[in-house]
C-alpha positions as CSV (number, residue, x, y, z in Angstrom):
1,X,-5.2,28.2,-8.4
2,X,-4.8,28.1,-12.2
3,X,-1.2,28.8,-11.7
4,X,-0.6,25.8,-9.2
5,X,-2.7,23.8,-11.0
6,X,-0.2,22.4,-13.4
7,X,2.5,22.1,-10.8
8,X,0.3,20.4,-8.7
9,X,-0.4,17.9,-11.3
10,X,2.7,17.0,-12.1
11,X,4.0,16.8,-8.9
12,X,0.7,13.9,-8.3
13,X,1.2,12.4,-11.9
14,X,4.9,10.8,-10.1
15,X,2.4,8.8,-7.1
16,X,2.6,4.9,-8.0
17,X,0.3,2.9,-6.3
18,X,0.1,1.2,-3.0
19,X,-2.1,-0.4,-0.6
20,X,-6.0,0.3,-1.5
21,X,-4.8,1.5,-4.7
22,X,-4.2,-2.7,-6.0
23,X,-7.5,-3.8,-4.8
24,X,-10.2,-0.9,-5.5
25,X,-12.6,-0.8,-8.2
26,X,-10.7,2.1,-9.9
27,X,-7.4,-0.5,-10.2
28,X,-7.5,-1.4,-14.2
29,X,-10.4,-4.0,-14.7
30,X,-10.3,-6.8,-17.5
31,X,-14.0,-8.1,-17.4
32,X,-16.3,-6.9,-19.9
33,X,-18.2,-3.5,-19.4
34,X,-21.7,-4.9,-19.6
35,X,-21.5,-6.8,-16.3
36,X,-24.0,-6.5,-13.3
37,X,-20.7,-5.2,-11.1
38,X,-19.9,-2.5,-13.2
39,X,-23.8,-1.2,-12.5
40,X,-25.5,-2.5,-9.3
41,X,-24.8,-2.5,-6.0
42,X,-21.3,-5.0,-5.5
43,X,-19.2,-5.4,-2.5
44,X,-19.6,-2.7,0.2
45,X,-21.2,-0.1,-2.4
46,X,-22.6,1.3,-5.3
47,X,-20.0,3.0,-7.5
48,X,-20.6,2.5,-11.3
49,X,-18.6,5.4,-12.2
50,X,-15.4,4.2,-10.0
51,X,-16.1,0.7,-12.3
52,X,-16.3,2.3,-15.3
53,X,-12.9,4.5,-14.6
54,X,-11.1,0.4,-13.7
55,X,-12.6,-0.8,-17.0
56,X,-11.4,2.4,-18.8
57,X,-7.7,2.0,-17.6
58,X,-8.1,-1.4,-17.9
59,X,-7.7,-1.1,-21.9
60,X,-3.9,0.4,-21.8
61,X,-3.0,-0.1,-18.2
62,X,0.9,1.1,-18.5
63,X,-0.5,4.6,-20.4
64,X,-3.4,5.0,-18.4
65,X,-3.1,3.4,-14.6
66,X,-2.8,5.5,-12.5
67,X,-2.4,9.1,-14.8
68,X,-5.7,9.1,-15.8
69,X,-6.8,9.0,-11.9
70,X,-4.8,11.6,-11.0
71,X,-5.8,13.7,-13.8
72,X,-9.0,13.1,-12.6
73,X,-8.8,14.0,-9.0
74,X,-6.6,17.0,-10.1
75,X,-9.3,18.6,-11.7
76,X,-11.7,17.3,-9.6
77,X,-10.2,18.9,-6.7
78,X,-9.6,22.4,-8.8
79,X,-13.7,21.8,-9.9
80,X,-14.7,21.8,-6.2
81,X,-12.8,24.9,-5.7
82,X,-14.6,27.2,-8.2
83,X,-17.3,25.9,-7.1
84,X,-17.2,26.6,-3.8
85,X,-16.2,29.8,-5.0
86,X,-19.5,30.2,-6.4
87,X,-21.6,29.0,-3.5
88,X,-19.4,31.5,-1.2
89,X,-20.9,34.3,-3.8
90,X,-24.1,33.1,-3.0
91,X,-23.6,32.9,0.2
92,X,-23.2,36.9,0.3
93,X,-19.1,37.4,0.8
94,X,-17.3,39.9,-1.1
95,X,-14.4,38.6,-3.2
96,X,-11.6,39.1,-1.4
97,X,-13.2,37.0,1.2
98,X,-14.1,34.6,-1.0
99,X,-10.5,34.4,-2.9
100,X,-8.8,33.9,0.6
101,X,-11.4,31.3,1.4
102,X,-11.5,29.2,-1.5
103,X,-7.7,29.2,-2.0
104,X,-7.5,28.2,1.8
105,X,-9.9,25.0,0.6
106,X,-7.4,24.4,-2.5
107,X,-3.8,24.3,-1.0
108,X,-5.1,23.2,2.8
109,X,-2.7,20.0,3.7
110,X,-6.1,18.4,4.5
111,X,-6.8,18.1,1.6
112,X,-3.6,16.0,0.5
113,X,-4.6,12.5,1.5
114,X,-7.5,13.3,-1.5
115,X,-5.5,14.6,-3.6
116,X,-2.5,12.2,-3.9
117,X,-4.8,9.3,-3.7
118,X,-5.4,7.2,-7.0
119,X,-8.9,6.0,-5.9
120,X,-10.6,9.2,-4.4
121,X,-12.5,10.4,-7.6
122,X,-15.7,9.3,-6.0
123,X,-14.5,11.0,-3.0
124,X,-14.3,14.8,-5.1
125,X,-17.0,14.5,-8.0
126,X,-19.0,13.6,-5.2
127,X,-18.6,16.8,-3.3
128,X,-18.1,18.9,-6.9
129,X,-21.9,17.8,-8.1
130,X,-23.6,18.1,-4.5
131,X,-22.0,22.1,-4.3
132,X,-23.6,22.2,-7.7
133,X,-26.9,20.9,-6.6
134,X,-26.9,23.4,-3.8
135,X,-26.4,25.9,-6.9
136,X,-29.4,24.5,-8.5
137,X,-31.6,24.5,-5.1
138,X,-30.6,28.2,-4.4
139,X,-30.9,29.8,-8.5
140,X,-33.9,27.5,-9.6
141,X,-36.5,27.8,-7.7
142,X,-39.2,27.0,-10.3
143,X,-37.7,23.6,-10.8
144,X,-35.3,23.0,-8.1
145,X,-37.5,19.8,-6.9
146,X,-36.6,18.3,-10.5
147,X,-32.6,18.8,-10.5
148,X,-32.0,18.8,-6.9
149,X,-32.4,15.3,-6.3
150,X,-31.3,14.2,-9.9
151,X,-28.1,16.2,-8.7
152,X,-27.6,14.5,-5.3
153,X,-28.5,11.3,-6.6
154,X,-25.9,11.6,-9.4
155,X,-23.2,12.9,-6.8
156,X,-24.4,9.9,-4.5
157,X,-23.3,7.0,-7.3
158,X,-19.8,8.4,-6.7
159,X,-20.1,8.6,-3.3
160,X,-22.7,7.6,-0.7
161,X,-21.9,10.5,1.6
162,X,-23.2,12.2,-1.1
163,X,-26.7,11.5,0.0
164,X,-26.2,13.5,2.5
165,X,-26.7,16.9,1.2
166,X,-30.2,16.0,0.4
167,X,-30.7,17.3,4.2
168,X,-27.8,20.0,3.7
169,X,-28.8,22.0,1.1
170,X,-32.3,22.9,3.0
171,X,-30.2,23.4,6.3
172,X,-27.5,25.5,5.0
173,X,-29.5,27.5,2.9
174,X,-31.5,28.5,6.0
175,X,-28.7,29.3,8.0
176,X,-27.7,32.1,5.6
177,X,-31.3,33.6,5.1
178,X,-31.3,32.1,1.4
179,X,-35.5,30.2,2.4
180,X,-37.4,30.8,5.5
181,X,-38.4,27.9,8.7
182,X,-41.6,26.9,6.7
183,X,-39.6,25.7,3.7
184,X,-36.5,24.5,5.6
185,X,-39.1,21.8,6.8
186,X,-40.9,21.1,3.6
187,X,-37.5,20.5,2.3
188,X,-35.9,18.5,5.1
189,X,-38.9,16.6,4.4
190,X,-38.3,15.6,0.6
191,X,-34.7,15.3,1.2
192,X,-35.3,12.6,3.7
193,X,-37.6,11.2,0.9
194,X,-34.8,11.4,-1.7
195,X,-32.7,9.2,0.6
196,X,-35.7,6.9,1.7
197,X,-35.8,6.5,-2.4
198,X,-31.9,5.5,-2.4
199,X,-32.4,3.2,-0.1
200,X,-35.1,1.2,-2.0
201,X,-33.6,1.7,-4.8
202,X,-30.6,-0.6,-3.3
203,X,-33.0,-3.0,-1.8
204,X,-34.6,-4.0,-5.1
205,X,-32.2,-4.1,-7.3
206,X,-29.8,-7.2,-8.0
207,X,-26.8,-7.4,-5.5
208,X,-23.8,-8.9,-4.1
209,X,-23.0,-7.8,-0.7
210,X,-19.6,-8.2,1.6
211,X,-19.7,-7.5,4.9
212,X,-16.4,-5.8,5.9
213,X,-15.7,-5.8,10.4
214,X,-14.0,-2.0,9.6
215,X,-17.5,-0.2,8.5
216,X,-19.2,-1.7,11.6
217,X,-20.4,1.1,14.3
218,X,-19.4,1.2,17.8
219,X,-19.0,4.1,20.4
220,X,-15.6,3.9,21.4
221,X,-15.3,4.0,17.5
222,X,-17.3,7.1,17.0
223,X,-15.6,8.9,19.6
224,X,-12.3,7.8,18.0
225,X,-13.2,8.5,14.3
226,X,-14.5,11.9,16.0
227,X,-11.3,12.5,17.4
228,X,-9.3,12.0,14.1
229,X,-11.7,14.3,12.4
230,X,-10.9,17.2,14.7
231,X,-7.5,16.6,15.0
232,X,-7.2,16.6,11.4
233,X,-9.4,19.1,9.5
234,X,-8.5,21.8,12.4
235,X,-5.0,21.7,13.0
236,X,-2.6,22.4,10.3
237,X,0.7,20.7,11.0
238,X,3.4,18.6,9.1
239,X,1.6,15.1,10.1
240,X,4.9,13.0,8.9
241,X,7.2,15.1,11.3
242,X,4.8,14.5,14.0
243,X,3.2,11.1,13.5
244,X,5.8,9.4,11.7
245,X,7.7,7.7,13.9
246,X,10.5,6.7,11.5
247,X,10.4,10.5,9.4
248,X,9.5,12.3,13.0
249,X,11.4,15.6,13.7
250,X,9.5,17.0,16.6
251,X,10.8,20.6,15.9
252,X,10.0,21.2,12.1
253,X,6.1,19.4,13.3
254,X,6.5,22.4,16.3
255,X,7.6,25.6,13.0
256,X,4.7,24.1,10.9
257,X,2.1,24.7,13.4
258,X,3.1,27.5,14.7
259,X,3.3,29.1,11.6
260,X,-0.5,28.2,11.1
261,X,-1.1,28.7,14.2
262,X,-2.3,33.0,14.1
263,X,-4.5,32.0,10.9
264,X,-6.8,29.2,12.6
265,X,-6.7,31.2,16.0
266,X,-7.4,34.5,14.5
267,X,-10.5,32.4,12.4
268,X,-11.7,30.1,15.1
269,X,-10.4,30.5,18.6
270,X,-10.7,34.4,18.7
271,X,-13.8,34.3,17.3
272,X,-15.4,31.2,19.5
273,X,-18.5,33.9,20.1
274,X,-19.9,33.5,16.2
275,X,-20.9,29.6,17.1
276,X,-23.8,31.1,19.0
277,X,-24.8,32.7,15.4
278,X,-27.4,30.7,13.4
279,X,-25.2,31.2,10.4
280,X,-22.1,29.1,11.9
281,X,-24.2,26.8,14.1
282,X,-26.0,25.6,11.0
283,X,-22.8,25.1,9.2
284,X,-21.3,23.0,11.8
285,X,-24.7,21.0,11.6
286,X,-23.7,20.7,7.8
287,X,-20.6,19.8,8.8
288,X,-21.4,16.7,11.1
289,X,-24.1,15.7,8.5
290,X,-21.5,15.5,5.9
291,X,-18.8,13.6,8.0
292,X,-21.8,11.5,9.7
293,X,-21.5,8.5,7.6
294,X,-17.4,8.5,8.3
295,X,-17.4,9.1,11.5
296,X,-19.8,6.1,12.0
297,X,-18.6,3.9,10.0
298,X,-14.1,4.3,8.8
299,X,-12.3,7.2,8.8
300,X,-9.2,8.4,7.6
301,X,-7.6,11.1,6.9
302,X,-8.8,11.3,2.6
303,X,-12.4,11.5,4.4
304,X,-11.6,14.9,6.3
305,X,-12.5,16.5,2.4
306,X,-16.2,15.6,2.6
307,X,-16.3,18.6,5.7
308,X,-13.6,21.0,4.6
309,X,-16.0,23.2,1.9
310,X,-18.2,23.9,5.3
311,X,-14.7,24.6,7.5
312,X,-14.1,26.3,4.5
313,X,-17.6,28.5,5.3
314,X,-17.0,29.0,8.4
315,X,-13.5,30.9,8.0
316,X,-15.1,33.0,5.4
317,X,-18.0,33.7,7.6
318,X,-15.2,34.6,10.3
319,X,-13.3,36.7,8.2
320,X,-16.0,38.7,7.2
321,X,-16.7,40.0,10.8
322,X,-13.2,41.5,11.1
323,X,-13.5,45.2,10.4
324,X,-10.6,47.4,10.2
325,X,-8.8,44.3,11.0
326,X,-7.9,42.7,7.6
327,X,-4.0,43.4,7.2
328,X,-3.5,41.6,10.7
329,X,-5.7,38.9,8.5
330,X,-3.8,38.8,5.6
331,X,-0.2,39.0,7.0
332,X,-1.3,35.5,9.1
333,X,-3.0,33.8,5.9
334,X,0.3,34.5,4.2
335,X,2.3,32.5,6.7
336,X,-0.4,29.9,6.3
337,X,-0.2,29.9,2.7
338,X,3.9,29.2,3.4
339,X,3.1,26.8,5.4
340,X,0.6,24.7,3.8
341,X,2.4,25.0,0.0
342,X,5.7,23.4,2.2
343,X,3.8,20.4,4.2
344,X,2.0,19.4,0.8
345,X,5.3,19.3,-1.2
346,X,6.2,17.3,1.9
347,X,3.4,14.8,1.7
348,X,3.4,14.6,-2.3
349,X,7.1,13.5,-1.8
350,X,6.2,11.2,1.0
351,X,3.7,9.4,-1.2
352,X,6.0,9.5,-4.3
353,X,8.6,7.3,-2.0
354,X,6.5,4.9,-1.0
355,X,4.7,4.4,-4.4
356,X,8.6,3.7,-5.3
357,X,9.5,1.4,-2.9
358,X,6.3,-0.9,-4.1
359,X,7.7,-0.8,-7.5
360,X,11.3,-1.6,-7.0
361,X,10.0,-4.3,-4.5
362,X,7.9,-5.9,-7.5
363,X,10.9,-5.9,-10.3
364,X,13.1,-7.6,-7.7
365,X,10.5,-9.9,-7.4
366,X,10.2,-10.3,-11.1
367,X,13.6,-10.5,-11.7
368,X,14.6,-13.5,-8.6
369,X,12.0,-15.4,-10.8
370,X,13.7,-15.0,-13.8
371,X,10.6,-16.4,-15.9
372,X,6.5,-16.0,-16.2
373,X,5.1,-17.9,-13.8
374,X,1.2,-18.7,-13.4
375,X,0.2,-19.4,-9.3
376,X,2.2,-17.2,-7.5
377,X,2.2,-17.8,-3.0
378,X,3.1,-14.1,-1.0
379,X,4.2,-15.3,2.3
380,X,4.3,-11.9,4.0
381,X,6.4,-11.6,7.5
382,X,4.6,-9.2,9.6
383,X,6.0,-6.3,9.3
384,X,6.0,-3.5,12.5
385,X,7.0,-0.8,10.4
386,X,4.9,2.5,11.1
387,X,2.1,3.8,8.4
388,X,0.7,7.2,8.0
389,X,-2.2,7.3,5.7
390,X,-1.1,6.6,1.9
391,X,1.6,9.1,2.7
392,X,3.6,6.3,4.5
393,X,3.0,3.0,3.3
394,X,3.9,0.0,4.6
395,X,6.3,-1.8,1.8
396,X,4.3,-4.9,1.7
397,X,1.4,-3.1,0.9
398,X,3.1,-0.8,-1.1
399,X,3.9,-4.1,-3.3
400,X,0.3,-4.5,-3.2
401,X,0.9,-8.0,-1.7
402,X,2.2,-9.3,-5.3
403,X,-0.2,-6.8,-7.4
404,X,2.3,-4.6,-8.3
405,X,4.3,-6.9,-10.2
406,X,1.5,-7.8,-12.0
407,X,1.5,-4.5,-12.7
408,X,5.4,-4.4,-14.0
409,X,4.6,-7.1,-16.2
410,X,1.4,-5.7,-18.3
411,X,-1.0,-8.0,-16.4
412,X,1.2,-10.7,-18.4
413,X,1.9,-13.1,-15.6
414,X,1.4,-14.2,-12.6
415,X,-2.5,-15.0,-13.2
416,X,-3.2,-15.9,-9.7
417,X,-1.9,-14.8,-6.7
418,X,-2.3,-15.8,-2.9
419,X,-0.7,-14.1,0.1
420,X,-0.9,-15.0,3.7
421,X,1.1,-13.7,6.6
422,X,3.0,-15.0,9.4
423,X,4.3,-13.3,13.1
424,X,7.8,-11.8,13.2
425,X,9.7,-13.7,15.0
426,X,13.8,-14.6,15.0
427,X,12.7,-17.9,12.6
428,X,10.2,-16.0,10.6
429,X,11.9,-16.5,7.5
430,X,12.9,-20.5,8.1
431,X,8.6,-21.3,9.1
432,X,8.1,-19.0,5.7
433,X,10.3,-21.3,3.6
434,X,9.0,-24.5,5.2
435,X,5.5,-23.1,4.7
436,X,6.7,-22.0,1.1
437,X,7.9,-25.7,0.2
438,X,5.1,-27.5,1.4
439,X,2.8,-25.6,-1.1
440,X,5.1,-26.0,-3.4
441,X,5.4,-29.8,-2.8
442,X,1.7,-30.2,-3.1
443,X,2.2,-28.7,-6.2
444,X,-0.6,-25.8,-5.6
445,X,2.2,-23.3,-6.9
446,X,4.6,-22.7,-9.2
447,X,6.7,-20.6,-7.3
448,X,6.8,-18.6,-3.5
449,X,7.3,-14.8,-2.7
450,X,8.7,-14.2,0.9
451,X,8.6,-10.5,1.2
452,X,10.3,-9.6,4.2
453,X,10.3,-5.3,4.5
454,X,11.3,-4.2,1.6
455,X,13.0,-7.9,0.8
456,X,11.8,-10.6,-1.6
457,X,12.8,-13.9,-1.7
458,X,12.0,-15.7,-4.5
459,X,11.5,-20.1,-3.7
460,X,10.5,-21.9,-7.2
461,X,10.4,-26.4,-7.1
């Protein structure tokens, strides 16, 4: 892992970014640091530390935005690794176990849509401090009740599913014979009070809420959010080639999970007896607790890391009940290792594309307009081209509808920008223009953006 480390990083450090990445709280932030959004609850959470990172970048964003973030999630990623190597000691597994395991968690192509991401610090520090507090609630028993819920509360302000391992660590804990029933329920017991405490703790305090349609619950949502988790933490397969209808190539999808293939089946499939086992049954409780709040809520494919340390578990928990069987073991990891190392080299290059096409979309832009402008109008045509995650972005959101020349120009100009968007049709671009003029004509602009694909169009009075 040390070895890849630095490959892997600068590999990331070419992602620009797109979609999410222009309008997140990690994007570089002008305002000053002592406001009440940068420490109370604001929009759809509470993230001070994701704040802090946007007002940090915000003072150089050209050296800073977005290499600091992947720095970050880099070694954020690496962190969870070692230690989850750790709590796989604790757990009982003898190293080589534990070095297949945790190197499985670190190159897995689930992992990617994390790990290329510009705004999914929250998403790894989160899971890095929890699998510490676990540390804390297994070593320190004398004073676990004081650093336990410090430690899932801290993990929680970078990610709310971090709450969740205030009902974990008790549950996982007892599934590997680490506290007995009476204490599993004392503890389930203060780890719902750590959460009822959250929870006040955001009712009180001064806030400014947004409700968002996407995080609202449904069933047919939950079974599809379910559906997408299986699909991908549990099967390892080139998802461009497969999903991608533009990039798809069928085959190479086909060689990718093949080659996979004996690793998960030797780990799960032949070894579907073990779920019976209060070891593995309690980690797939983990498991659902940790993904609960996704699966209820949005999920995509970044969210498949807050369950793959407990997949993780489970493989090492497999592995362990081979005997006599471990070169048949080993020869199919290495294919998976070949496997994985190719379809995340894949996905990295994927994502560096797109980030591209955003940028080159924004100095065309810049250039059409020939000089700083103030109001700025997008008038995006809908645009049917196929997205995969943040591996495949759309190139209007790429361009961050607009943001990203903001971005080309320093944050210089334009100051305000507006985008709408209008059907595809055989006229799209005529209705654009005459939508276009009339705001110009009313003089609420100084100038139009028709972004058609990968297209600008630039219409100034």
């Amino acid at each position: 892992m040390i070895l890849l480390l630095p490959v892997l990083l600068d590999m990331v450090l070419l992602i620009l970014p797109t979609h999410d990445d222009w309008a997140g709280t990690t994007t570089p932030d002008f305002t000053p640091f002592f406001t009440k959004e940068h420490f109370f609850f604001y929009g759809y959470h509470w993230r001070p530390f994701d704040t802090w990172i946007g007002y940090l970048v915000g003072r150089n964003p050209q050296l800073l935005y977005p290499a600091l973030n992947h720095i970050l999630v880099v070694f954020g990623h690496f962190l969870s690794a070692v230690a989850l190597f750790k709590v796989l000691l604790v757990l009982g597994f003898n190293k080589r176990i534990i070095n297949v395991s945790t190197l499985f968690f670190f190159i897995v192509p689930a992992t990617m849509a994390t790990v290329t991401a510009i705004d999914s610090q929250n998403q790894v520090y989160a899971l890095v401090i929890d699998l510490v507090a676990f540390l804390f609630y297994i070593h320190h028993n004398k004073f676990k009740y004081c650093f336990w819920p410090i430690l899932i509360f801290l993990a929680t302000l970078f990610k709310e599913n971090g709450l969740m391992w205030a009902l974990i660590c008790p549950v996982l804990a007892f599934g590997f014979d680490l506290i007995d029933k009476k204490t599993l329920k004392k503890d389930l017991v203060v780890g719902l009070g750590i959460m009822i405490a959250y929870a006040l703790i955001i009712v009180i305090q001064p806030k400014d809420i947004i409700i968002h349609p996407e995080y609202e619950p449904g069933i047919l949502k939950i079974v599809k959010n379910f559906v997408k988790f299986l699909f991908s933490s549990l099967i390892t397969v080139d998802y461009i080639y497969l999903l991608h209808q533009p990039s798809r190539k069928l085959l190479l999808a086909i060689v990718s999970f093949l080659f996979a293939l004996p690793f998960l089946y030797i780990v799960f499939i032949r070894q579907w007896q073990l779920f019976r086992i209060q070891k593995m049954w309690c980690t797939v409780i983990c498991l659902l607790i940790a993904v609960g709040p996704h699966l209820l809520t949005t999920f995509s494919m970044m969210h498949t890391y807050a369950g793959l340390a407990f997949i993780t578990i489970m493989i090492a928990y497999s592995m362990s009940t081979y005997k006599g069987q471990q070169k048949t073991v080993m020869c199919s990891f290495g294919l998976f290792v070949i496997v994985s190392v190719a379809i995340d080299i894949h996905l990295i290059d994927a994502s560096i594309k797109s980030g591209q096409i955003g940028k080159q979309m924004a100095r065309e832009a810049i250039q059409k307009t020939g000089e700083p402008v103030n109001k700025v109008y997008v008038i995006i045509i809908k645009d049917d081209y196929p997205k995969l995650s943040s591996f495949c972005v759309i190139p209007n959101e790429a361009f961050g509808w607009g943001i990203a020349a903001q971005y080309e120009t320093d944050y210089q100009w334009p100051e305000v920008i507006q985008d709408t968007t209008i059907e595809r049709s055989a006229d799209a671009f005529r209705k654009a223009k005459e939508l276009g003029l009339e705001r110009l004509n009313k003089q609420q602009y100084d100038c139009i953006w028709i972004v058609d694909h990968e297209h600008i169009d630039v219409v100034k009075r």
